[in-house]
ChimeraX commands (.cxc) that place a marker at each C-alpha (Angstrom):
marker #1 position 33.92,-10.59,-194.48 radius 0.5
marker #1 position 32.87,-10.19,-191.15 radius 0.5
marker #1 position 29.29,-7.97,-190.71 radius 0.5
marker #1 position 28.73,-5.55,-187.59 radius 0.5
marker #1 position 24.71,-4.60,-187.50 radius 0.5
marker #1 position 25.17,-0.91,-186.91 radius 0.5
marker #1 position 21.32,-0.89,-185.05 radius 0.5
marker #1 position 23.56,-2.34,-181.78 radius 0.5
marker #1 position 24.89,1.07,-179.90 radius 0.5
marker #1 position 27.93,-1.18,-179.65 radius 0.5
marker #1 position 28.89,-1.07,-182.99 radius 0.5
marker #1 position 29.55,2.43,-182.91 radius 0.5
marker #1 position 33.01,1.62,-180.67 radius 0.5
marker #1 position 33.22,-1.71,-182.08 radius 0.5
marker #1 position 34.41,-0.57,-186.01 radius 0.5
marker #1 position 36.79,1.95,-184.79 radius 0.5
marker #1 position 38.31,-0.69,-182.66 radius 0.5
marker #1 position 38.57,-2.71,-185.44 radius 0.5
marker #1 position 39.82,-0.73,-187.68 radius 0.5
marker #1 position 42.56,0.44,-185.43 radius 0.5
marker #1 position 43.87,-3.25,-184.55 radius 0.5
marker #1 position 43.93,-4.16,-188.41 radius 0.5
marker #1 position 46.36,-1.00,-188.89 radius 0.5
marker #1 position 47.90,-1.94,-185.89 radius 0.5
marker #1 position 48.82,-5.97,-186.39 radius 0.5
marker #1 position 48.70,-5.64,-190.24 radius 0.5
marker #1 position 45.80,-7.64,-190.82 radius 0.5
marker #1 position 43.01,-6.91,-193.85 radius 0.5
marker #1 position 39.90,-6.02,-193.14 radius 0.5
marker #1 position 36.61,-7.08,-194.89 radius 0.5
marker #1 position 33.48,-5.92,-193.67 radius 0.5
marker #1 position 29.86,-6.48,-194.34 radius 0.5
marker #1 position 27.91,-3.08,-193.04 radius 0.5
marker #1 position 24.42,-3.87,-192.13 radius 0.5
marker #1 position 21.80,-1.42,-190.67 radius 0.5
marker #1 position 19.97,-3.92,-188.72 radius 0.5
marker #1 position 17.92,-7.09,-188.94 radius 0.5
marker #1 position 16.70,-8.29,-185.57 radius 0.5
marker #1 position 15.44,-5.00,-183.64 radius 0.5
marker #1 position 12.06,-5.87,-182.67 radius 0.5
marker #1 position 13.51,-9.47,-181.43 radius 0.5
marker #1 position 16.34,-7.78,-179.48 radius 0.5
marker #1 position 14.06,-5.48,-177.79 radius 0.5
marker #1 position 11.58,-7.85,-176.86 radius 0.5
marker #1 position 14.47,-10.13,-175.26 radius 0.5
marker #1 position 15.96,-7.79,-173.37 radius 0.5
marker #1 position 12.72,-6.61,-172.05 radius 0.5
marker #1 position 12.04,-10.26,-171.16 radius 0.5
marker #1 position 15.01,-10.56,-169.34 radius 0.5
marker #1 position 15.26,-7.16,-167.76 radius 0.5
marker #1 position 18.21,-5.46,-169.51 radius 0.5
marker #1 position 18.68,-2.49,-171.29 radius 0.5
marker #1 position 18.39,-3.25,-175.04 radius 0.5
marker #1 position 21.13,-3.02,-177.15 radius 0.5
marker #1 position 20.02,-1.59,-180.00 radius 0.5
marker #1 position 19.36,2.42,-180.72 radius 0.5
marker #1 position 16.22,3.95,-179.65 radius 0.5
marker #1 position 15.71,5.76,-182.59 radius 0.5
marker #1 position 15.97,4.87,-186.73 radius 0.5
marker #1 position 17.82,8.16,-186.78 radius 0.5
marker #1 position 20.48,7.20,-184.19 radius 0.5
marker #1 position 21.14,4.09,-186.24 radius 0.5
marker #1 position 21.43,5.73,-189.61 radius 0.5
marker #1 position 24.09,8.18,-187.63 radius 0.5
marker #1 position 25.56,4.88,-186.45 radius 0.5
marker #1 position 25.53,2.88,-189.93 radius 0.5
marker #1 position 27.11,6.26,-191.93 radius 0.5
marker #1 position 29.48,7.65,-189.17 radius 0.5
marker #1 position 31.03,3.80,-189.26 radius 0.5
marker #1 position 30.89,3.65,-193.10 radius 0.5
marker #1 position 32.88,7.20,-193.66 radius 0.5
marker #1 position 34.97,5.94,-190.70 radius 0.5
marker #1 position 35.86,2.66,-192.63 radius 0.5
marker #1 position 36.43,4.20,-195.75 radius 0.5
marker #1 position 38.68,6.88,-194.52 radius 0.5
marker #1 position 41.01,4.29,-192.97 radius 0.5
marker #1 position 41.06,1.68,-195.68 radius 0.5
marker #1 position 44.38,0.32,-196.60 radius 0.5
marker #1 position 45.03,-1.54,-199.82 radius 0.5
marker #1 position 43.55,-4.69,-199.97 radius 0.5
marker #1 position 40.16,-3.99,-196.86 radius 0.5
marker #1 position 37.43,-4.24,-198.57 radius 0.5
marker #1 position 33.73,-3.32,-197.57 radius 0.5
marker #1 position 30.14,-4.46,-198.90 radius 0.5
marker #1 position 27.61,-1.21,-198.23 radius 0.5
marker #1 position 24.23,-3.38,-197.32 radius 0.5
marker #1 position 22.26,-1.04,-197.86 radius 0.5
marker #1 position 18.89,0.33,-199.37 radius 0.5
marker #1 position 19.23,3.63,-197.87 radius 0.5
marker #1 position 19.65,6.45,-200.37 radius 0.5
marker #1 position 21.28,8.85,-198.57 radius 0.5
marker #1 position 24.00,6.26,-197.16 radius 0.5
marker #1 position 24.65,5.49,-201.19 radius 0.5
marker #1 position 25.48,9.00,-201.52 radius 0.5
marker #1 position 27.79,9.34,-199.23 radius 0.5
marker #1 position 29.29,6.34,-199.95 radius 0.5
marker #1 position 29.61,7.25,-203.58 radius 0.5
marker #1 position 31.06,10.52,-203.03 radius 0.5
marker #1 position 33.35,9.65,-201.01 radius 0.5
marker #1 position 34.65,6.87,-203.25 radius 0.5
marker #1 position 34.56,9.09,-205.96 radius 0.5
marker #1 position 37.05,11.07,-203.93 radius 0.5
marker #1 position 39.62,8.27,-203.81 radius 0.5
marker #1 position 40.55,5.02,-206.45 radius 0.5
marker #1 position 38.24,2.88,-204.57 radius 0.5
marker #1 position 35.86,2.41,-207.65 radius 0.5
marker #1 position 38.47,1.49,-210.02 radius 0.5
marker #1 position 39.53,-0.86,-207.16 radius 0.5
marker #1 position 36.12,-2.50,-206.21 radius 0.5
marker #1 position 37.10,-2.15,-202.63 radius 0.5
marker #1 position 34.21,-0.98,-201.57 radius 0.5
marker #1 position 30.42,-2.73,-203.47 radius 0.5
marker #1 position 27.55,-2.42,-202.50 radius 0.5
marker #1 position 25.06,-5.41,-202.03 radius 0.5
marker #1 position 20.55,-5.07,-201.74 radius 0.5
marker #1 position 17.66,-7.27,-201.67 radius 0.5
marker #1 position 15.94,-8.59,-204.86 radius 0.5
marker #1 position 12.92,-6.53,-205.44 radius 0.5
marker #1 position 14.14,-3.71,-202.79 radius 0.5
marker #1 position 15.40,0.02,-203.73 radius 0.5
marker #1 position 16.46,-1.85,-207.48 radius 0.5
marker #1 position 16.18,2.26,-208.70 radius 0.5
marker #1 position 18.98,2.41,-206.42 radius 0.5
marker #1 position 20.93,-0.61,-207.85 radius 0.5
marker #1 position 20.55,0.56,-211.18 radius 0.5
marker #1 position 22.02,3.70,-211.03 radius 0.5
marker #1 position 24.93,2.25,-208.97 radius 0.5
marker #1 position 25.46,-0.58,-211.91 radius 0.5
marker #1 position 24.92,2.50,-214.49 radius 0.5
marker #1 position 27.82,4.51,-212.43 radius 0.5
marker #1 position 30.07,1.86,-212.71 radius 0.5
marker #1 position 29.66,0.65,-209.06 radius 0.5
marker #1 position 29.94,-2.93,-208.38 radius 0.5
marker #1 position 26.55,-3.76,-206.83 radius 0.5
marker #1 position 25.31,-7.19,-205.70 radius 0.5
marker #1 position 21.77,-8.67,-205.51 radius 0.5
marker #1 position 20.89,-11.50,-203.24 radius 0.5
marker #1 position 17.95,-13.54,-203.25 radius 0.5
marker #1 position 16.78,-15.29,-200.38 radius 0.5
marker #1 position 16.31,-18.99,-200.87 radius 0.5
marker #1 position 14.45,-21.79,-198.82 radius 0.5
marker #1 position 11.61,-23.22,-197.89 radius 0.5
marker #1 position 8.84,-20.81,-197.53 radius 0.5
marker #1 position 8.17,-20.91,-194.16 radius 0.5
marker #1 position 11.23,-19.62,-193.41 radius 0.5
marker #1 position 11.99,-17.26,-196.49 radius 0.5
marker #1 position 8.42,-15.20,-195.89 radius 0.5
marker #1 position 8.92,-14.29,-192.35 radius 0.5
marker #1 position 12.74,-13.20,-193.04 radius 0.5
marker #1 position 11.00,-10.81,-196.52 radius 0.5
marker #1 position 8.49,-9.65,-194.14 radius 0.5
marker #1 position 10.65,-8.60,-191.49 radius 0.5
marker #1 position 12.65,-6.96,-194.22 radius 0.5
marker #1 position 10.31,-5.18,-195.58 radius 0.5
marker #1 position 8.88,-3.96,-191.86 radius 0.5
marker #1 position 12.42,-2.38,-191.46 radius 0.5
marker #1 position 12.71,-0.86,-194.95 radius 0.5
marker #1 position 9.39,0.83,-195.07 radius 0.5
marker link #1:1,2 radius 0.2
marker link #1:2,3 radius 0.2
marker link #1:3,4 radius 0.2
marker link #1:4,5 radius 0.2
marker link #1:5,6 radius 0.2
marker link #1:6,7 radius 0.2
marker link #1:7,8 radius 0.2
marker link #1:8,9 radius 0.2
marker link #1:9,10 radius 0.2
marker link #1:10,11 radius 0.2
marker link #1:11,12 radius 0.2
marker link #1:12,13 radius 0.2
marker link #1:13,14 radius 0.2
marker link #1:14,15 radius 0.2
marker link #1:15,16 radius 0.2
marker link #1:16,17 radius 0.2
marker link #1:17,18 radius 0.2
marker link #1:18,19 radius 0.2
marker link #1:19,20 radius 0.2
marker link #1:20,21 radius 0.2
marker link #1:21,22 radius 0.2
marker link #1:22,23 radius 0.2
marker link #1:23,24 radius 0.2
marker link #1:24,25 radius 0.2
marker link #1:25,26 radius 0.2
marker link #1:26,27 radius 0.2
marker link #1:27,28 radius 0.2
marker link #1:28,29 radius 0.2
marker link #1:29,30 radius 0.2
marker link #1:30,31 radius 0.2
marker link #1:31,32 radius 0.2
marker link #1:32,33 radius 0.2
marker link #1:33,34 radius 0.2
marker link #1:34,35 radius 0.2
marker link #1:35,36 radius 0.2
marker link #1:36,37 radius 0.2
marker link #1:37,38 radius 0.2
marker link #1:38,39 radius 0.2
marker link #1:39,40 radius 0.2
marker link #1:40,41 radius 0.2
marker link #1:41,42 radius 0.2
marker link #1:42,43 radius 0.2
marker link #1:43,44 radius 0.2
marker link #1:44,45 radius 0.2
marker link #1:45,46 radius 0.2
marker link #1:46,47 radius 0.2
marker link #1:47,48 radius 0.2
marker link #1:48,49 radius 0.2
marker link #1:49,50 radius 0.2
marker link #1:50,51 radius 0.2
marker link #1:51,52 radius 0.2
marker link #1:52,53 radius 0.2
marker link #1:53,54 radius 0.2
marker link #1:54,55 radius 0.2
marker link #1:55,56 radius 0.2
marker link #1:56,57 radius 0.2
marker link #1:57,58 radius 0.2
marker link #1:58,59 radius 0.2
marker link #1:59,60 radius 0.2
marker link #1:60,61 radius 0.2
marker link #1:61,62 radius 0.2
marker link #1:62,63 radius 0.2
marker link #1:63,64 radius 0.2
marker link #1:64,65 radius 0.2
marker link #1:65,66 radius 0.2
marker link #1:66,67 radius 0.2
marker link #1:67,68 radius 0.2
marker link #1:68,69 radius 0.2
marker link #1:69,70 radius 0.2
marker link #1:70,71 radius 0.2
marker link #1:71,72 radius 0.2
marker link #1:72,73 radius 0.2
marker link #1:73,74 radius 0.2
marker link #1:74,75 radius 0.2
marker link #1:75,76 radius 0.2
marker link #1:76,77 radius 0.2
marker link #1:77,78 radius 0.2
marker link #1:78,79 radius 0.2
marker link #1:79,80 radius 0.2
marker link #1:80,81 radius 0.2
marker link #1:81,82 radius 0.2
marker link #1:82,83 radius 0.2
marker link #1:83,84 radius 0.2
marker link #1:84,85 radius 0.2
marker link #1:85,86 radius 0.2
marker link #1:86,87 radius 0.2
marker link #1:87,88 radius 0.2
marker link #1:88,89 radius 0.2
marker link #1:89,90 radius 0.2
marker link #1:90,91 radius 0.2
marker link #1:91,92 radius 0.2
marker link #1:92,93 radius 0.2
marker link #1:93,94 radius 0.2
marker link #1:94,95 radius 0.2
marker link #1:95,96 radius 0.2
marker link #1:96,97 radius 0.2
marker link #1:97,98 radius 0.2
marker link #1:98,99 radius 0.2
marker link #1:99,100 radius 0.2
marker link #1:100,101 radius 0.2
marker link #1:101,102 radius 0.2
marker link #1:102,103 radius 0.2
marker link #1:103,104 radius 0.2
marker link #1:104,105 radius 0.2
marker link #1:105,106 radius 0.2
marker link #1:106,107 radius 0.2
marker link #1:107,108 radius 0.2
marker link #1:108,109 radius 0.2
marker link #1:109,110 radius 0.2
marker link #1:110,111 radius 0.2
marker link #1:111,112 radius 0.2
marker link #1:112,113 radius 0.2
marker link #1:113,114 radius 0.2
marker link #1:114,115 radius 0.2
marker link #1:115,116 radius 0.2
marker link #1:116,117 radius 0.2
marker link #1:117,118 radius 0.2
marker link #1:118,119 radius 0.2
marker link #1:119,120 radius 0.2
marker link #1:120,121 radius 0.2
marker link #1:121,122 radius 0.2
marker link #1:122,123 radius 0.2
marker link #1:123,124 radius 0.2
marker link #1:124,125 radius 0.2
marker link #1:125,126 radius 0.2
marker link #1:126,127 radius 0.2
marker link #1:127,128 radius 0.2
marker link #1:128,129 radius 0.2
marker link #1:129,130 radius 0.2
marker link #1:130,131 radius 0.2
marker link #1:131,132 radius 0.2
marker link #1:132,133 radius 0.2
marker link #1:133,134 radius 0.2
marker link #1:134,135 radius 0.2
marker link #1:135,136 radius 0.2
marker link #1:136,137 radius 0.2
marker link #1:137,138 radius 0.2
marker link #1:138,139 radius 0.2
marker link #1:139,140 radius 0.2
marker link #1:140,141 radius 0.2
marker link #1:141,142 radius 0.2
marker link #1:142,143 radius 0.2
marker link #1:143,144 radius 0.2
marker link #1:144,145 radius 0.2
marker link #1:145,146 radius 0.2
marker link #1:146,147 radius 0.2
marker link #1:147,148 radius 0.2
marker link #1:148,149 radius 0.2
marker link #1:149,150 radius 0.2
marker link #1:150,151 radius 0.2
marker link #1:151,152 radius 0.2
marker link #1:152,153 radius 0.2
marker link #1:153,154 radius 0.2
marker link #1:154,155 radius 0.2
marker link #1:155,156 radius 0.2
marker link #1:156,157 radius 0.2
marker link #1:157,158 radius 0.2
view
């Protein structure tokens, strides 16, 4: 799978594009939607080097990025794309859900979700108790790197 961090405004042409040239040449596509991981390092970097940052100014404009590119992907699946929903956001889940529910996705697993260890797990569970193929990962390494990464995460998911 290939991810596309929906907090860069140039994800929100990038998907469609790449959606389109997978219906066009015939390819499958497997995607990894993330919200965003690296904001406050993009921003500071492109302040640094005097350019406009890449990512979205607001959390709202990248939650409209994240689920317009989500619905778009799901809408154009074709049989064998698949798509991991990284995600901790509620109301993304929902839409995600009910639009699977509105298609045999589910039965399919061509579209699972996948969270942090320890983050939104009410959310997991009721995704596992719907029959929804969820994932948990758990970071591993040596401390000094794992702690900043869980911090950082936990900055953006507050």
């Amino acid at each position: 799978m290939n991810g596309y961090q929906c907090y860069t405004k140039r994800t929100e042409t990038l998907i469609p594009m790449e959606v389109a040239c997978a219906q066009e040449y015939g390819y499958n596509l497997g995607i990894k939607l993330i919200r965003g991981a690296y904001m406050n390092e993009e921003r500071e970097l492109a302040e640094a080097q005097g350019y406009e940052s890449p990512i979205w100014d607001t959390l709202e404009e990248t939650h409209k990025c994240y689920n317009d590119n989500m619905q778009h992907i799901i809408k154009n699946m074709n049989e064998n794309d698949m798509m991991l929903v990284a995600s901790h956001n509620v109301d993304t889940v929902n839409i995600a859900t009910s639009m699977i529910d509105d298609t045999d996705l589910k039965q399919n697993e061509r579209v699972v979700f996948g969270q942090l260890r320890g983050f939104s797990d009410n959310v997991t569970g009721q995704l596992s108790q719907d029959g929804y193929k969820v994932y948990k990962y758990v970071p591993f390494g040596p401390t000094e790197q794992v702690m900043p990464y869980l911090v950082r995460r936990g900055q953006e998911s507050r």
